[in-house]
C-alpha positions in Angstrom: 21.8 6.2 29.5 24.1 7.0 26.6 22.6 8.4 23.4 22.5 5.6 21.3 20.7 3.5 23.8 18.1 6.0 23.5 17.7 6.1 20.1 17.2 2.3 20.4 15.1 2.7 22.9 12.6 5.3 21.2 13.0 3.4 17.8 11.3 0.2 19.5 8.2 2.4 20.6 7.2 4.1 17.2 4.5 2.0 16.1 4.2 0.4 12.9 0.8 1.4 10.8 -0.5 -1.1 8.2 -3.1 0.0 6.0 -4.0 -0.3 2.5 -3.8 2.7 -0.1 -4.4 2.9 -3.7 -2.5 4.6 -6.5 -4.9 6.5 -8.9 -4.2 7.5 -12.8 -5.5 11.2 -12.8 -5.1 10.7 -16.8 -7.1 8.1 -17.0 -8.9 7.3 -13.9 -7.2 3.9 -12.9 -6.6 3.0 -9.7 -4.4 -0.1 -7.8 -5.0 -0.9 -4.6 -3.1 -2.7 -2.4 -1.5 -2.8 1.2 1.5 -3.2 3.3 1.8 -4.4 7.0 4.4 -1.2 7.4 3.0 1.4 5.4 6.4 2.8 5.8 7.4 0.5 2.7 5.7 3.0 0.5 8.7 4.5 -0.2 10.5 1.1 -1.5 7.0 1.1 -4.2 7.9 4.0 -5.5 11.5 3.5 -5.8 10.4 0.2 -7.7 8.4 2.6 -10.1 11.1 5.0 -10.6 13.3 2.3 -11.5 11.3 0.2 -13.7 11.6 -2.7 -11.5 7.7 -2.8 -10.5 6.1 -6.5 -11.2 2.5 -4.7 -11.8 3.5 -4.6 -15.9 0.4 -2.3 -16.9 0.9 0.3 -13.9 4.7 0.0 -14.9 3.8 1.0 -18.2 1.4 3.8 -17.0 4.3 5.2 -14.6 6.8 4.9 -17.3 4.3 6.9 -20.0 2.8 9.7 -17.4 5.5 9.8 -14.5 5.0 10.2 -10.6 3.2 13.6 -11.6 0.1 11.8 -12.9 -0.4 9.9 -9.6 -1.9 10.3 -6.2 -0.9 8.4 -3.7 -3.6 7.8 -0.7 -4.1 5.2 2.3 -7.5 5.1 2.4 -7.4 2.5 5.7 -5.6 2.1 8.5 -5.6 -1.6 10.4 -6.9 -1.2 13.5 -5.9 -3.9 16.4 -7.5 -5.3 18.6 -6.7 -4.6 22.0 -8.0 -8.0 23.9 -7.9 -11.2 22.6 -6.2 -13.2 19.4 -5.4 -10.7 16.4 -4.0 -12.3 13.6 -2.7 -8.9 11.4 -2.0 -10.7 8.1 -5.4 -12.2 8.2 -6.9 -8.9 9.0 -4.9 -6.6 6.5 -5.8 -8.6 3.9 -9.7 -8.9 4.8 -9.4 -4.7 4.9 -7.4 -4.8 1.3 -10.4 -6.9 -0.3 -13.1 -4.7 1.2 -11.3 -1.8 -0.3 -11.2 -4.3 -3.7 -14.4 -4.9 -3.6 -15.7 -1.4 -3.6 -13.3 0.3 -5.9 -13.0 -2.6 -8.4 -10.1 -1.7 -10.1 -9.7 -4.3 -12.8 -9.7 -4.8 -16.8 -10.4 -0.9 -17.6 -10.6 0.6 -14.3 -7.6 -0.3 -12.4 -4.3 -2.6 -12.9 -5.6 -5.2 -10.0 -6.4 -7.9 -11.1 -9.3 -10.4 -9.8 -8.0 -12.8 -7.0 -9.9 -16.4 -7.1 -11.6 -17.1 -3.7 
C-alpha cells in the first residue's frame, strides 16, 4: 500500500468528538456556551474572534476589548453514542448543549447566550 493510501486510510478512522464547551470572561465572569458536532471546528471560532467576524456581537465586543488572554476555553461534555440501536447525533448534541444551558445560565449579565424559545 503506497503512502498516501495510508494516510487516507488512517484519516477515515480518527473519530470525530462532538461536545459542547463554553467560553468564560475571567474579567467579568461571563460565559457562552455552545457546541459543535466536530469539536475540531474550535479552531475556525477562534479564528472568527480574532478576525472580528464572530456573529455573537457582545462576546465580539468582549474579545475585541480584553483579547484571547481573558478567556478560557473548556468542553465541559463530550456526546456519547450509542452503541445499539437509532442515534440521532444532532438531536442529542443539542439536548446535551441545553442541559449545559440550563445549568450555567449564561444570559442578560452572566453570559452572551441568549434564551432560546421552546
Amino acid at each position: 500500500m503506497d503512502h498516501k493510501k495510508e494516510l487516507k486510510e488512517s484519516y477515515k478512522e480518527i473519530e470525530i468528538e462532538a461536545g459542547v464547551f463554553t467560553m468564560t470572561n475571567k474579567q467579568n465572569g461571563k460565559v457562552f456556551v455552545s457546541s459543535f458536532n466536530n469539536l475540531k471546528r474550535l479552531n475556525g471560532f477562534k479564528f472568527m474572534l480574532k478576525t472580528n467576524t464572530h456573529n455573537n456581537k457582545a462576546l465580539q465586543a468582549d474579545y475585541n476589548t480584553f483579547g484571547m488572554e481573558a478567556f478560557d476555553i473548556e468542553v465541559v461534555a463530550y456526546l456519547r453514542k450509542k452503541q445499539e440501536g437509532y442515534f440521532d447525533a444532532k438531536k442529542e448534541l443539542e439536548k446535551l448543549e441545553q442541559k449545559w444551558l440550563d445549568e450555567l445560565q449564561p444570559f442578560g449579565e452572566q453570559g452572551y447566550n441568549s434564551p432560546k424559545n421552546k
